[in-house]
N, C-alpha and C positions, 0 to 999 in steps of 0.2 A: 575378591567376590565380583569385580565388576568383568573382570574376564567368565569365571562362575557364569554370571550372569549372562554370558551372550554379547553385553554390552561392546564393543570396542569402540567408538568415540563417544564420551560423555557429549560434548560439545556438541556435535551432531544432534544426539537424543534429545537434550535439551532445546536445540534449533528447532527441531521438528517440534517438539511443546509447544515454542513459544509461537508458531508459523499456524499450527491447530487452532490455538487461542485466537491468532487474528482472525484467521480465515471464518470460525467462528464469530464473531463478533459481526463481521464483513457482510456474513451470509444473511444473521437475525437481521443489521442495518436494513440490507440492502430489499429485503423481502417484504418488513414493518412498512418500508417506502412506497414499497409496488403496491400494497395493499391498501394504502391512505390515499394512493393515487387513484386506482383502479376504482374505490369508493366514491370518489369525486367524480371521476370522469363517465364513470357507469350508473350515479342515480340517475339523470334523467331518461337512461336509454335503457329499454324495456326491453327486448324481443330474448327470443327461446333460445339463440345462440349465446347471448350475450349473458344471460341466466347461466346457463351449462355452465359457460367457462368458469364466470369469476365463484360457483362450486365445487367445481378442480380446482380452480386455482387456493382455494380456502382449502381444501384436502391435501396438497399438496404444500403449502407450507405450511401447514401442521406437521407435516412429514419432516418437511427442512428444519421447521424449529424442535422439530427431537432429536434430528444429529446433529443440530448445531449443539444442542444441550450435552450429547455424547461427548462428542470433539470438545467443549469444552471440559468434561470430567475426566476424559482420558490426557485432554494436556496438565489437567491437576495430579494427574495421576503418574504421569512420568515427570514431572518437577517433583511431588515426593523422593521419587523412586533415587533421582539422579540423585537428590541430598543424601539419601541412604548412604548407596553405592560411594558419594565419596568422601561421606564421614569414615566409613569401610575403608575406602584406598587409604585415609591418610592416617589413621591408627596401624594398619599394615605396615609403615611404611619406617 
């Protein structure tokens, strides 16, 4: 099945799971950070540029934090997948 499947390196597939997962994690980190920063460093400063942005910028990681939420369901989703696949290989076997 795991050839079936398309898969040729479990190990790979799996790699790339567990590389989604950090990146994910990395991204929500790193984002949470800028926002408590940006919060700090932008209440006392008022003007109309500085409004805009930290609005984008709250728009925008809303955006990051729903593919971080992806990337992390689709690296749950291939660690399922590869358990399948090589419960499969080794009853084949």
């Amino acid at each position: 099945m795991a050839q079936d499947a398309g898969v040729k390196d479990l190990g790979q597939l799996r790699q790339f799971g567990r590389n989604l997962n950090i990146a994910s994690g990395n991204l929500t980190q790193l984002f949470q950070q800028l926002t408590q920063q940006m919060h700090q460093v932008c209440d006392s400063w008022q003007d109309d540029q500085n409004r805009t942005f930290m609005g984008d910028f709250e728009q925008k990681k809303n955006e990051i934090d729903r593919i971080a939420q992806q990337m992390q369901q689709y690296s749950e989703f291939i660690n399922r997948s590869c358990d399948i696949l090589e419960q499969y290989k080794s009853h084949r076997l």
